[in-house]
N, C-alpha and C positions, 0 to 999 in steps of 0.2 A: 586533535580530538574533536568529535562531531558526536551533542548530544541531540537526539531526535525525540519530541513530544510527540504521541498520538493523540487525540480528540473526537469528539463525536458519534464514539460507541451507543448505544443503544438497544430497545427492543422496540421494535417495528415487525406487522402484520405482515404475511406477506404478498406482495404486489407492491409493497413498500418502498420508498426509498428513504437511503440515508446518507451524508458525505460526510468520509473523513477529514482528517486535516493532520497534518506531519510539521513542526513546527521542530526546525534545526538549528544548534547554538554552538558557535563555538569560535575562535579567529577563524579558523580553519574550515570554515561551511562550502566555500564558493567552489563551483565547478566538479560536484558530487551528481550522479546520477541516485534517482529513488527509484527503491522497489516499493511494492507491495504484499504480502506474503498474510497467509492466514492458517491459524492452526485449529485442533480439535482435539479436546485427551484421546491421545493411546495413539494418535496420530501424528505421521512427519509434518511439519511444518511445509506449507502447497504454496505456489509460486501463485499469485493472481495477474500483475502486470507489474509495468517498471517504464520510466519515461529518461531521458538520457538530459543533463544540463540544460542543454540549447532548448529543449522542450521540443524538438523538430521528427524525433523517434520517439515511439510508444510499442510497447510488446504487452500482449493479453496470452492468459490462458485460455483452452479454447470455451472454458465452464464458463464464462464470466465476456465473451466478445460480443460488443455490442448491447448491454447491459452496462455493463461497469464502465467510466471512463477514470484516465488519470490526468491530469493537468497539473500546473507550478505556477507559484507566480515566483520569481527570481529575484525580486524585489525584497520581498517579505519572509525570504527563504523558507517558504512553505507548500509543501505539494498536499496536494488534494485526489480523494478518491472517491466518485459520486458514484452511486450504488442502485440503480432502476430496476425495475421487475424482481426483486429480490425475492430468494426461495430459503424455503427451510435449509437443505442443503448449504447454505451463505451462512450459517451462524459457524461462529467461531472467535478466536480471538484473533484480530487481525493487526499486524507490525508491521511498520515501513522500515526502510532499509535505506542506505548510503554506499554507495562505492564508484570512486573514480574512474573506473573502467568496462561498462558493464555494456551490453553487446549481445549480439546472441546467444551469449549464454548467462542471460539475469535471470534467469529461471530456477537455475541453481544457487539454493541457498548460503550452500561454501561461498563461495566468491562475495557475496558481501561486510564489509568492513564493522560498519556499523547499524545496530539494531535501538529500535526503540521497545517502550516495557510491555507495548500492546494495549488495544478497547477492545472491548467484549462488544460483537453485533450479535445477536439473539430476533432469529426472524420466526414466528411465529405460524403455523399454516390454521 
């Protein structure tokens, strides 16, 4: 079992930035790829990006490329999502994700194992 904390939600202006943080606990942590995913009521849950263990692959949706990075530190079993030029459009509740095997198809929310409970970003125009 892999429990995942989010962090760092907020409301920020937009042109804003803000960084997540995804904070994973368990024996069982090591060698999990993270997604990033974010929701909106009435709406599916939208893939953002997703970075693989090694931290040597990163996958972006294309709404959020070049704006948004994702990063890890391995150490601290913590990935991180820094959020630049943020738009209204960006507000939602956003979740990180865990799964061992994640590839070109992290985008898909099925395929991830574990979820965390989600921050509320709220970007303001």
């Amino acid at each position: 079992q892999v429990l995942l904390v989010e962090s760092g939600g907020g409301l920020v202006q937009a042109g804003g930035s803000l960084r997540l943080s995804c904070a994973a606990f368990g024996r069982a942590r090591s060698g999990y790829g993270m997604g990033w995913f974010r929701q909106v009521p009435g709406k599916e849950r939208e893939f953002v990006g997703a970075i693989m263990w090694s931290g040597r692959s990163t996958f972006y949706a294309d709404s959020v490329k070049g704006r948004f990075t994702i990063s890890r530190d391995n150490a601290e079993y913590t990935g991180y999502l820094q959020m630049n030029r943020l738009k209204s459009e960006d507000t939602g509740t956003y979740f990180c994700a865990a799964d061992r095997g994640i590839g070109d198809s992290s985008w898909n929310r099925l395929i991830w194992d574990y979820w965390g409970q989600g921050t509320q970003v709220t970007v303001s125009s």
